[in-house]
PDB file as gemmi writes it, atoms N, CA and C in Angstrom:
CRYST1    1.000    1.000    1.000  90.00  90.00  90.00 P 1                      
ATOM      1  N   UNK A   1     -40.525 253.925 219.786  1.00  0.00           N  
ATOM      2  CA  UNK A   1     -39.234 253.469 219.310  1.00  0.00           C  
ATOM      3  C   UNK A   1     -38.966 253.995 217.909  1.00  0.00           C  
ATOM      4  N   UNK A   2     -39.866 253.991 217.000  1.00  0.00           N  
ATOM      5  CA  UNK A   2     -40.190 254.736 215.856  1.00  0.00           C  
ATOM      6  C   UNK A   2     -38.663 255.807 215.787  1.00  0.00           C  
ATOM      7  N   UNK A   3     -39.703 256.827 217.044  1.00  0.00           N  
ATOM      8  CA  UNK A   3     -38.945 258.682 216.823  1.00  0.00           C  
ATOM      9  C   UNK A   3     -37.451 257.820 217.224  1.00  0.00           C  
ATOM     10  N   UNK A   4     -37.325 257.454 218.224  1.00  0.00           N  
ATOM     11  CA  UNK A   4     -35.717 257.121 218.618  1.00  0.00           C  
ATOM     12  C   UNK A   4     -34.967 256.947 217.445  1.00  0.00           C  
ATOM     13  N   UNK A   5     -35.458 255.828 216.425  1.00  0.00           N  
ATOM     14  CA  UNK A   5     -34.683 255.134 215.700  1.00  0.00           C  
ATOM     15  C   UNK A   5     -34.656 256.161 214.189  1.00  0.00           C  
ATOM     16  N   UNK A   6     -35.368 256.590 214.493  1.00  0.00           N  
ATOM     17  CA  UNK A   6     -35.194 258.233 213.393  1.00  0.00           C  
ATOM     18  C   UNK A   6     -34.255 259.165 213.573  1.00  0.00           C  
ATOM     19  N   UNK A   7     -34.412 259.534 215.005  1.00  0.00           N  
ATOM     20  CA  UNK A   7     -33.329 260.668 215.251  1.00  0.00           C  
ATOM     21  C   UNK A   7     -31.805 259.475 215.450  1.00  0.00           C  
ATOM     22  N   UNK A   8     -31.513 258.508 215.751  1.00  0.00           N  
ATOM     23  CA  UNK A   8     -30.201 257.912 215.124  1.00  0.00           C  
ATOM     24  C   UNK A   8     -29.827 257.621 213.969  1.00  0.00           C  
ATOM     25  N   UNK A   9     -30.471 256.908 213.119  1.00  0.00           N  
ATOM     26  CA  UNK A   9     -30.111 257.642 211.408  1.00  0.00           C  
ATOM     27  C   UNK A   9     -29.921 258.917 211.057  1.00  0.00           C  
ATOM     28  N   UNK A  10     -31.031 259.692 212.026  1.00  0.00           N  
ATOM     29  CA  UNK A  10     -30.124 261.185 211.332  1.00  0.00           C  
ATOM     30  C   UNK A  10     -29.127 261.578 211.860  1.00  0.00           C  
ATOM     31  N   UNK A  11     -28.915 260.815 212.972  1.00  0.00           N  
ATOM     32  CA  UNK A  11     -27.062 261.256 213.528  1.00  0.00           C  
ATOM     33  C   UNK A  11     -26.383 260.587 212.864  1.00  0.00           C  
ATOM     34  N   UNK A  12     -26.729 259.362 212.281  1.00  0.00           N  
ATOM     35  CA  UNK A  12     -25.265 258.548 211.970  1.00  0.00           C  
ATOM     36  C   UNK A  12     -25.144 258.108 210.015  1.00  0.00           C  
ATOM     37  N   UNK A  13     -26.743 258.410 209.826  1.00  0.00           N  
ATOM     38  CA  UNK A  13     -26.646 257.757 208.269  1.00  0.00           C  
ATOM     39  C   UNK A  13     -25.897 259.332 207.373  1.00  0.00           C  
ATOM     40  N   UNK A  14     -25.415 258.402 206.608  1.00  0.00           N  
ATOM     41  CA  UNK A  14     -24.939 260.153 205.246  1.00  0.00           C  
ATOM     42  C   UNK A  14     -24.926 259.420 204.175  1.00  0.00           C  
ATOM     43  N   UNK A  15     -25.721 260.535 203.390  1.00  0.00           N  
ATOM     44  CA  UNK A  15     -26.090 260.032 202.071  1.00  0.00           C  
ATOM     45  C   UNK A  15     -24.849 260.123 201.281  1.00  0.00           C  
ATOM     46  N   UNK A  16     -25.074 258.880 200.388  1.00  0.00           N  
ATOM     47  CA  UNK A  16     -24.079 258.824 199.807  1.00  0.00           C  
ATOM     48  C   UNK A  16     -23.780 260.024 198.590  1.00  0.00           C  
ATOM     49  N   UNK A  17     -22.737 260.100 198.047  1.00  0.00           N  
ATOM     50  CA  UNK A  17     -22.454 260.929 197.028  1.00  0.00           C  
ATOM     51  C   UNK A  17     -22.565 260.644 195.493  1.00  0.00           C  
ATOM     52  N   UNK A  18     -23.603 261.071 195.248  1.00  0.00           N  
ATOM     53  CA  UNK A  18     -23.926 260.583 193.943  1.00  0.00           C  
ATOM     54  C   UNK A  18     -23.872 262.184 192.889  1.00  0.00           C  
ATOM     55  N   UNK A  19     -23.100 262.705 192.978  1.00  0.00           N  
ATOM     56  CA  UNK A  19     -23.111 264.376 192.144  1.00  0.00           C  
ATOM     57  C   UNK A  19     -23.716 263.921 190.649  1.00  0.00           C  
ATOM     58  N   UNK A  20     -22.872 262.872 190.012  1.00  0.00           N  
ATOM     59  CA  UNK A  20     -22.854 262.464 188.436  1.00  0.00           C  
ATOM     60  C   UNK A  20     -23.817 262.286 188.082  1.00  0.00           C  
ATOM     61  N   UNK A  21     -24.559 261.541 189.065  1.00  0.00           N  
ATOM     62  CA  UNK A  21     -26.074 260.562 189.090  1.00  0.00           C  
ATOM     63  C   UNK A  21     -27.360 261.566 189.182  1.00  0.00           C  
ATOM     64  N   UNK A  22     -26.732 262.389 190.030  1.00  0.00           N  
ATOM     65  CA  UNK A  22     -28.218 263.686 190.693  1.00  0.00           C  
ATOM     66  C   UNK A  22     -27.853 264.818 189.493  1.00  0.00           C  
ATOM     67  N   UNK A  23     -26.736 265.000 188.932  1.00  0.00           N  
ATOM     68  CA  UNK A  23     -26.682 265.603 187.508  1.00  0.00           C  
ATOM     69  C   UNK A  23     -27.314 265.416 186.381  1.00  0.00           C  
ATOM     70  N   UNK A  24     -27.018 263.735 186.160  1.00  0.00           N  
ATOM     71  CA  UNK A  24     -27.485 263.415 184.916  1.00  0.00           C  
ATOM     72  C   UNK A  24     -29.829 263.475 185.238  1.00  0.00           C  
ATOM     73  N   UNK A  25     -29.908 262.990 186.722  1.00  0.00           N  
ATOM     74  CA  UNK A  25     -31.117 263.274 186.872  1.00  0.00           C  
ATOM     75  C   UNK A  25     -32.105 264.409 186.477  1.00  0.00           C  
ATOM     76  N   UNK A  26     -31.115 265.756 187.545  1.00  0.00           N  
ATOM     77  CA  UNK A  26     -31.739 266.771 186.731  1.00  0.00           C  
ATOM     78  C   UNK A  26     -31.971 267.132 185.524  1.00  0.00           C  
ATOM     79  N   UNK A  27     -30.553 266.929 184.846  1.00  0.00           N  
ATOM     80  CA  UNK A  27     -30.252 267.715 183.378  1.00  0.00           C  
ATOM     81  C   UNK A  27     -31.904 266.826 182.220  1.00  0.00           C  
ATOM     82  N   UNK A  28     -32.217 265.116 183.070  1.00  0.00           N  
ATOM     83  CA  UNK A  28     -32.983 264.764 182.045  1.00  0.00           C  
ATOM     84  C   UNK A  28     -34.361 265.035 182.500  1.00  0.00           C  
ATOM     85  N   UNK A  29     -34.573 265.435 183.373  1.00  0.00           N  
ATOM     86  CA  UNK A  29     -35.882 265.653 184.162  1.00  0.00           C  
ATOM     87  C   UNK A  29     -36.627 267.277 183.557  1.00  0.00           C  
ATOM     88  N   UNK A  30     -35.543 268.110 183.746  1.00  0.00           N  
ATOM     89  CA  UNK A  30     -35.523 269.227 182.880  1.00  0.00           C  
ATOM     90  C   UNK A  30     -36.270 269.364 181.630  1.00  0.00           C  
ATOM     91  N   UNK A  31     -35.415 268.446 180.535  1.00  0.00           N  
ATOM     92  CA  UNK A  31     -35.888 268.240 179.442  1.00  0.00           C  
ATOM     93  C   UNK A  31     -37.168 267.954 179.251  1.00  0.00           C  
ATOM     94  N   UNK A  32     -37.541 266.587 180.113  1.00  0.00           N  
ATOM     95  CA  UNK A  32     -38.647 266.347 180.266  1.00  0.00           C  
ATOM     96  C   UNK A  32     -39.674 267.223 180.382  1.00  0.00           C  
ATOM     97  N   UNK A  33     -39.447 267.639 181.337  1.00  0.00           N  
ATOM     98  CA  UNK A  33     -40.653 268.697 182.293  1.00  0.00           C  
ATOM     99  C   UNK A  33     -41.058 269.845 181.067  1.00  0.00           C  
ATOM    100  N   UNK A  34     -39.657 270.186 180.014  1.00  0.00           N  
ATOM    101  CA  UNK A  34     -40.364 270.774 179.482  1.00  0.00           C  
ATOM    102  C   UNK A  34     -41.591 270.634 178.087  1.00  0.00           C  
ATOM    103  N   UNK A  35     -41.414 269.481 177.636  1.00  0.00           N  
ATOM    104  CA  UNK A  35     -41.993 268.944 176.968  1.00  0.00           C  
ATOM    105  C   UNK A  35     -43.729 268.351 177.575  1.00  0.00           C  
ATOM    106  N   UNK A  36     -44.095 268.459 178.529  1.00  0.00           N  
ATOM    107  CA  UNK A  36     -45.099 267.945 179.105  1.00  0.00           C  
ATOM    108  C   UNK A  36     -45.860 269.306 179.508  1.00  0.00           C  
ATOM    109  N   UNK A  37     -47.358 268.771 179.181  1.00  0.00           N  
ATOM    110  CA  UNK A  37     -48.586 269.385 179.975  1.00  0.00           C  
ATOM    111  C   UNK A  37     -48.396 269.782 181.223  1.00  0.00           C  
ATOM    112  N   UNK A  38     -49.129 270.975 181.964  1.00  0.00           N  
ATOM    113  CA  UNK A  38     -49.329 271.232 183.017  1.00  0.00           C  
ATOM    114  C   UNK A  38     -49.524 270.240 183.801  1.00  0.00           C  
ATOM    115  N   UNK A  39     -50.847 269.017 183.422  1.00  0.00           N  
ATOM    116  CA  UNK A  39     -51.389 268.503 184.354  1.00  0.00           C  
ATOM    117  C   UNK A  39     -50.256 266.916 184.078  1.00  0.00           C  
ATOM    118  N   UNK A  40     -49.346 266.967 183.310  1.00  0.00           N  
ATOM    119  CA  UNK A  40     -48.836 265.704 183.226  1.00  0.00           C  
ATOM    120  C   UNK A  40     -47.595 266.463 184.387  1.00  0.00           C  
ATOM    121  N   UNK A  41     -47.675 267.808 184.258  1.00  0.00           N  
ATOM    122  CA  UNK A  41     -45.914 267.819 185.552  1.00  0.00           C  
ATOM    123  C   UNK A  41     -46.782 267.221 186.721  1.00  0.00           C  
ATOM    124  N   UNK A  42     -48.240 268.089 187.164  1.00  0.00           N  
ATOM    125  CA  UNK A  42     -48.704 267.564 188.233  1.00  0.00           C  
ATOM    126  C   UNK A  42     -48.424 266.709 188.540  1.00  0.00           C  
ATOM    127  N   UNK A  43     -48.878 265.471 187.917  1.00  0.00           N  
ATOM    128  CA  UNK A  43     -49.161 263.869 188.031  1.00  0.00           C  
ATOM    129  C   UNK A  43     -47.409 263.518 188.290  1.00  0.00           C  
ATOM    130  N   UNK A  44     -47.214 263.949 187.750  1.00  0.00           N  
ATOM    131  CA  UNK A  44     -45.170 263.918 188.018  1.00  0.00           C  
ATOM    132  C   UNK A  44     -44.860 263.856 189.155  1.00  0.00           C  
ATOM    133  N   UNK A  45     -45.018 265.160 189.386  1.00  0.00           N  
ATOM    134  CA  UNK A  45     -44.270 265.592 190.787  1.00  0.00           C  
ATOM    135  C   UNK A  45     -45.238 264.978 191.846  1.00  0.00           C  
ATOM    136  N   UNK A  46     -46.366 264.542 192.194  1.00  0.00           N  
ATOM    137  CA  UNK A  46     -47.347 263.672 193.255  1.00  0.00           C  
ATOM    138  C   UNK A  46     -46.462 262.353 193.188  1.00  0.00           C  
ATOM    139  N   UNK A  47     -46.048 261.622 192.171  1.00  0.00           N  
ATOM    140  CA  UNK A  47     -45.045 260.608 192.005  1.00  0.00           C  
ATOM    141  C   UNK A  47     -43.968 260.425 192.587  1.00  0.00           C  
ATOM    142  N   UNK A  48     -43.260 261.261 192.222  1.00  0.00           N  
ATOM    143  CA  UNK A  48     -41.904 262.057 192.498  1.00  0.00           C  
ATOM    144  C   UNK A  48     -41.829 262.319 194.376  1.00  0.00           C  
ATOM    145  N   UNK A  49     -42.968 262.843 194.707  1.00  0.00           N  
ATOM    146  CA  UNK A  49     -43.151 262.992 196.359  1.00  0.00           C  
ATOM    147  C   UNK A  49     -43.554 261.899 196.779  1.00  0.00           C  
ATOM    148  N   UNK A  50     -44.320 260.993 196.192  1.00  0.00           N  
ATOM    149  CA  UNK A  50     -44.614 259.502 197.112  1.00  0.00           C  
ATOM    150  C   UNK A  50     -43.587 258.759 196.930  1.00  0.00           C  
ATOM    151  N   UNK A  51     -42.548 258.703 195.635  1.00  0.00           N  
ATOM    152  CA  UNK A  51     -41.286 257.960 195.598  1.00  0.00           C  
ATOM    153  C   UNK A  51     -40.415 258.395 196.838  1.00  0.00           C  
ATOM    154  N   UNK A  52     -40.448 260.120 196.906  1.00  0.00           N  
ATOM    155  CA  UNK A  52     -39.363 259.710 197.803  1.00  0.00           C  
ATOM    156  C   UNK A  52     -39.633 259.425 199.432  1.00  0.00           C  
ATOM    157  N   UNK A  53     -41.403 259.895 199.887  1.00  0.00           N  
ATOM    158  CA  UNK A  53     -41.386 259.444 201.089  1.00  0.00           C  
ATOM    159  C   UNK A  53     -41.189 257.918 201.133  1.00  0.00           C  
ATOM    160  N   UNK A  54     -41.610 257.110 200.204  1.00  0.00           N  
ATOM    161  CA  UNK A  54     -41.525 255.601 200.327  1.00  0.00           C  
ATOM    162  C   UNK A  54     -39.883 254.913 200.418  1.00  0.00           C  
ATOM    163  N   UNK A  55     -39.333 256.356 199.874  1.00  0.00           N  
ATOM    164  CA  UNK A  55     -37.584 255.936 200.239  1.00  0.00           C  
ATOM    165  C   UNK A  55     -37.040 256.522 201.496  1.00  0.00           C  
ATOM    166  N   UNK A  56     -38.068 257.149 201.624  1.00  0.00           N  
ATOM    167  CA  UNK A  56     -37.079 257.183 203.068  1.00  0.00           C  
ATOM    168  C   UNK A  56     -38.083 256.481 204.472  1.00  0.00           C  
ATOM    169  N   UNK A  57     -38.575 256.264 203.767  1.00  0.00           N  
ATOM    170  CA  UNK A  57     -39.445 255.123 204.818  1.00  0.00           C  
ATOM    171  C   UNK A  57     -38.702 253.299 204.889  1.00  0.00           C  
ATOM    172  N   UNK A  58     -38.362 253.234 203.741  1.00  0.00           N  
ATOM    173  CA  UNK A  58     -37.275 252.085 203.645  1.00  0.00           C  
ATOM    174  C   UNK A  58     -36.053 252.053 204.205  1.00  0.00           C  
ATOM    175  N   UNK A  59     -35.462 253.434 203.733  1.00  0.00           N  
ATOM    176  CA  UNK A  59     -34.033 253.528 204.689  1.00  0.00           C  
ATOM    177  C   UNK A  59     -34.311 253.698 205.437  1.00  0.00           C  
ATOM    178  N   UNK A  60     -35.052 254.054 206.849  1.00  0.00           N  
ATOM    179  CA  UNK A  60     -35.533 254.055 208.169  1.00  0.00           C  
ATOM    180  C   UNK A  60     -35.726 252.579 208.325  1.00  0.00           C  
ATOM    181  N   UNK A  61     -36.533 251.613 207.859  1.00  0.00           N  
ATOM    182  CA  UNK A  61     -36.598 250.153 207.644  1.00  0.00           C  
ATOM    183  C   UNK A  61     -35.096 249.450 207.996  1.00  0.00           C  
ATOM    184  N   UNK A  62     -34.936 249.653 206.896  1.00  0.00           N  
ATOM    185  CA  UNK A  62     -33.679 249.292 206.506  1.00  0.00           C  
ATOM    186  C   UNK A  62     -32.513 249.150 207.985  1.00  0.00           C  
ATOM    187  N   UNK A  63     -32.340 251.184 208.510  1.00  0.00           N  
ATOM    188  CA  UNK A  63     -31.733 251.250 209.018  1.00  0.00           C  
ATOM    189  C   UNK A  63     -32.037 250.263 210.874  1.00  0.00           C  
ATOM    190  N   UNK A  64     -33.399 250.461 211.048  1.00  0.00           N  
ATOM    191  CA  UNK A  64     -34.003 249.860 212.101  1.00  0.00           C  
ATOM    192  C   UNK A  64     -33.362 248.186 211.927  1.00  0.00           C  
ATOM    193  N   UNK A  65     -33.491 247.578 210.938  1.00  0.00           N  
ATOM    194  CA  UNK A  65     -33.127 245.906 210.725  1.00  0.00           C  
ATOM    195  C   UNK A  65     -31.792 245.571 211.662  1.00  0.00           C  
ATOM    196  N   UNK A  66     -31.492 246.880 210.716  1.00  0.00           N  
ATOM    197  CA  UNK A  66     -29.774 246.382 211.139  1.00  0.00           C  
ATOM    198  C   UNK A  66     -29.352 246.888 212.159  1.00  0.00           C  
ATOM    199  N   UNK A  67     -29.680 247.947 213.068  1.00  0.00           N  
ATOM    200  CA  UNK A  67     -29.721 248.114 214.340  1.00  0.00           C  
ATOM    201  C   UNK A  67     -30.235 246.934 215.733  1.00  0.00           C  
ATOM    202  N   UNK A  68     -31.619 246.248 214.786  1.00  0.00           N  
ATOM    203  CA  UNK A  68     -31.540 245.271 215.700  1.00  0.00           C  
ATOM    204  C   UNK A  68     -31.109 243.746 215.750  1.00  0.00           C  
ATOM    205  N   UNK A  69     -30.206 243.576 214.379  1.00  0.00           N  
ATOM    206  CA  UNK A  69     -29.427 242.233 214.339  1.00  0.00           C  
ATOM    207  C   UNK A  69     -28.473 242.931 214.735  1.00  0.00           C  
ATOM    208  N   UNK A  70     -27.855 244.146 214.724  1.00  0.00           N  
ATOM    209  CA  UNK A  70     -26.321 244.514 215.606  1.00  0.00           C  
ATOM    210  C   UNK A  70     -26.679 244.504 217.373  1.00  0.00           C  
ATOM    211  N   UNK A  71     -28.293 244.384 217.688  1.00  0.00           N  
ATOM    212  CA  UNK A  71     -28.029 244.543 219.136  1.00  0.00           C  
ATOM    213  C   UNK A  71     -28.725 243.151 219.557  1.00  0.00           C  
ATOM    214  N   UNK A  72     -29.256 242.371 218.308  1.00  0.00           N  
ATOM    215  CA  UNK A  72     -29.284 241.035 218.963  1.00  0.00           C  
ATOM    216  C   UNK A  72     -27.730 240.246 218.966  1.00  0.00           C  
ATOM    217  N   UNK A  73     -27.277 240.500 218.406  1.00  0.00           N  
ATOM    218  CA  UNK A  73     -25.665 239.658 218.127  1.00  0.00           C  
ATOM    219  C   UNK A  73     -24.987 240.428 219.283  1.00  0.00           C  
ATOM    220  N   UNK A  74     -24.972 241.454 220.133  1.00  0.00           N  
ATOM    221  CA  UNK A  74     -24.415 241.499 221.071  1.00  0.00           C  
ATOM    222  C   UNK A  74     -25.209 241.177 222.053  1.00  0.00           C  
ATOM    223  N   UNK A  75     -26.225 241.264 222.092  1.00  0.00           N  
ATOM    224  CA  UNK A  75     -27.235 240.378 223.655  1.00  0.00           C  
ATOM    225  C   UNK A  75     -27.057 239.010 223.662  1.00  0.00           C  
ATOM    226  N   UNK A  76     -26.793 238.154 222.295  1.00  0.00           N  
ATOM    227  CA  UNK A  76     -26.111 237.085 222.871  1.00  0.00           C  
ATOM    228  C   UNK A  76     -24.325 236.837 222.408  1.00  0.00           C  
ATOM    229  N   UNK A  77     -24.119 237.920 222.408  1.00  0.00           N  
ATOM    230  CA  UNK A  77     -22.095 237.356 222.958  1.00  0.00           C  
ATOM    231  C   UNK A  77     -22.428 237.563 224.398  1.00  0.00           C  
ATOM    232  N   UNK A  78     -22.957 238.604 224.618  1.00  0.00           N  
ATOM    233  CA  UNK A  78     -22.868 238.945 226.274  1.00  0.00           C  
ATOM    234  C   UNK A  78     -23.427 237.587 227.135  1.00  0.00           C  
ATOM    235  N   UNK A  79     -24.399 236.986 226.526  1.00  0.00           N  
ATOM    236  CA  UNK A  79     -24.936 235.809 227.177  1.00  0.00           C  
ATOM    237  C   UNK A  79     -23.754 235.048 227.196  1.00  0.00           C  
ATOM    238  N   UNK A  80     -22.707 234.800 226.414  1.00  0.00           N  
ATOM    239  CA  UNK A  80     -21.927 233.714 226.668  1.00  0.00           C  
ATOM    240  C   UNK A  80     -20.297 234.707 227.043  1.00  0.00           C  
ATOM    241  N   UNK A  81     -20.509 235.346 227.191  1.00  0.00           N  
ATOM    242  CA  UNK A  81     -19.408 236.563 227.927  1.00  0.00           C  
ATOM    243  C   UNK A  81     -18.966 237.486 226.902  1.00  0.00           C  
ATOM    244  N   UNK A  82     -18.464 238.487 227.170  1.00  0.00           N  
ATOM    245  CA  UNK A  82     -17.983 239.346 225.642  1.00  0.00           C  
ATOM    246  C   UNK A  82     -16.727 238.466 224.983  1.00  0.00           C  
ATOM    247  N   UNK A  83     -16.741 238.535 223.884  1.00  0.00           N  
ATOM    248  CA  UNK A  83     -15.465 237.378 223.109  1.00  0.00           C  
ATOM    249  C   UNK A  83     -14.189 238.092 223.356  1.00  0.00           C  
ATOM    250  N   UNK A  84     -13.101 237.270 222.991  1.00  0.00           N  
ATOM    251  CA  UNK A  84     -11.727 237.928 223.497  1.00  0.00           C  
ATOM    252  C   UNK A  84     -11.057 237.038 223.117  1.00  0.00           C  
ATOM    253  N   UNK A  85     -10.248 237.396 221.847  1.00  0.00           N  
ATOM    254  CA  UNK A  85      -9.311 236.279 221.063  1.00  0.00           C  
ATOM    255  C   UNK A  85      -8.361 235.494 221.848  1.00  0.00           C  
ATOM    256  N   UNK A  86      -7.911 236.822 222.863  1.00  0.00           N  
ATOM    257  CA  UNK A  86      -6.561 236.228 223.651  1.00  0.00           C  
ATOM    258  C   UNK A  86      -7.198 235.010 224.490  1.00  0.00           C  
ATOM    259  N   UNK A  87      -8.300 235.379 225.293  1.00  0.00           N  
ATOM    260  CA  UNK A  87      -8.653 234.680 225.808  1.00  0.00           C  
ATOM    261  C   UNK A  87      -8.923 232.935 225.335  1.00  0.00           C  
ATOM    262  N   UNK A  88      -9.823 233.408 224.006  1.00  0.00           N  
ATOM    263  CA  UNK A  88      -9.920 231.508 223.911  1.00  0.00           C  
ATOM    264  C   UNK A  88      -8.528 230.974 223.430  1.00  0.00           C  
ATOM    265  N   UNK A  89      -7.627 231.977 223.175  1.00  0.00           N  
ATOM    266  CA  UNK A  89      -5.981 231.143 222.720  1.00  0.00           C  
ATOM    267  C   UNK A  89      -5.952 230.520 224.141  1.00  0.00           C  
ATOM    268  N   UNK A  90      -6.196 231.094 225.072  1.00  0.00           N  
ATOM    269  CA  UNK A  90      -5.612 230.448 226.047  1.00  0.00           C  
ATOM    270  C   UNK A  90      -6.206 229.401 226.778  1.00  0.00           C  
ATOM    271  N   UNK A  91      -7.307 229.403 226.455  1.00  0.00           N  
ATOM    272  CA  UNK A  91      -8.107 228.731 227.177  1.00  0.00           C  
ATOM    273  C   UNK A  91      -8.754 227.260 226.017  1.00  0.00           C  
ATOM    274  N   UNK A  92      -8.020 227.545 225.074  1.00  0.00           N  
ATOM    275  CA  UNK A  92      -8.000 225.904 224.462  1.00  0.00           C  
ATOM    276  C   UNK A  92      -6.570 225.821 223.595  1.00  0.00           C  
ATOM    277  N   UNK A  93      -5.757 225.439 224.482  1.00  0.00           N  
ATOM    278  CA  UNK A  93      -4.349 224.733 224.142  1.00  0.00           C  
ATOM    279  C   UNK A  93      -3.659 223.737 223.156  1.00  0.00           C  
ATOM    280  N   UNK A  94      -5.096 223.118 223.259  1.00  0.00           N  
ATOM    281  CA  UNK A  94      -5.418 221.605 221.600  1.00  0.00           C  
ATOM    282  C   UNK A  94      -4.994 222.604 220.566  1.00  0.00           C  
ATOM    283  N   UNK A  95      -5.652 223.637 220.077  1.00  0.00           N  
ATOM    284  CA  UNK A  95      -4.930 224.732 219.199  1.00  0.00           C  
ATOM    285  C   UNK A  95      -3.375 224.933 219.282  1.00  0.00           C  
ATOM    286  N   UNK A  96      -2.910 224.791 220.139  1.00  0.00           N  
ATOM    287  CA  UNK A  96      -1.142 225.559 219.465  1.00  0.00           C  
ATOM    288  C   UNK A  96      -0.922 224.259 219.454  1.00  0.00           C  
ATOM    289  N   UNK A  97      -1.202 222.999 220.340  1.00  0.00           N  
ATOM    290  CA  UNK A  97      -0.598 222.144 219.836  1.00  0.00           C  
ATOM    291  C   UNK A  97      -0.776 221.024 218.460  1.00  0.00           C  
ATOM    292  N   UNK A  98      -2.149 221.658 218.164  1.00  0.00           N  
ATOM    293  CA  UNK A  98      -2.262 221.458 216.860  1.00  0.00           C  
ATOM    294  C   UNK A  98      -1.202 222.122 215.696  1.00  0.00           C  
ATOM    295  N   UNK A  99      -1.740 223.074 215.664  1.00  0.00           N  
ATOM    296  CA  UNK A  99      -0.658 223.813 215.007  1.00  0.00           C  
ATOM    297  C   UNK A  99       1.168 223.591 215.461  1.00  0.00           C  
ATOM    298  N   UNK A 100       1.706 222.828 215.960  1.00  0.00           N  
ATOM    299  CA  UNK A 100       3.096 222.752 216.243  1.00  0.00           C  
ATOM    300  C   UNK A 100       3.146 221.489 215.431  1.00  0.00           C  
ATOM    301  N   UNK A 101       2.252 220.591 214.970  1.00  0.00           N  
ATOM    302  CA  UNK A 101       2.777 219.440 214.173  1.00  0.00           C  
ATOM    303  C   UNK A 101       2.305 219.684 213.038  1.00  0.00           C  
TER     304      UNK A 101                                                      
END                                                                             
């Protein structure tokens, strides 16, 4: 279920647009990087790669949660029939005649 729920985030999730944010990132990361030791970029960038597998291991999380409170909340409307506004207008009448006084 894992692979399934992977390859549907990558059909349906899109990252959001952050240009300003992934700008100001680079432009200070830059700076950084150049001011630091060889072995301090190392230690950086090993960081930098476990941050982001651990983020996209969350948004996979993430995205899985809410896939399955969107398909438990329809396994039970279906238990009590699919909903249909028109329908309960009509089928409880105490309503309009509430509303008429």
């Amino acid at each position: 279920m894992h692979d399934y729920m992977r390859a549907l985030q990558q059909r349906f999730f899109r990252k959001p647009q952050c240009e300003d944010l992934r700008g100001i990132v680079e432009d200070t990361c830059g700076e950084f990087l150049k001011r630091m030791s060889n072995e301090d970029k190392r230690k950086l960038l090993l960081i930098v790669d476990s941050m982001d597998a651990i983020r996209d291991e969350v948004s996979l999380a993430s995205f899985m949660a809410g896939f399955k409170l969107a398909w438990g909340i329809s396994r039970e409307l279906e238990t009590d029939g699919l909903y249909s506004y028109d329908e309960e207008e009509m089928t409880q009448p105490w309503r309009r005649f509430q509303e008429e006084d």
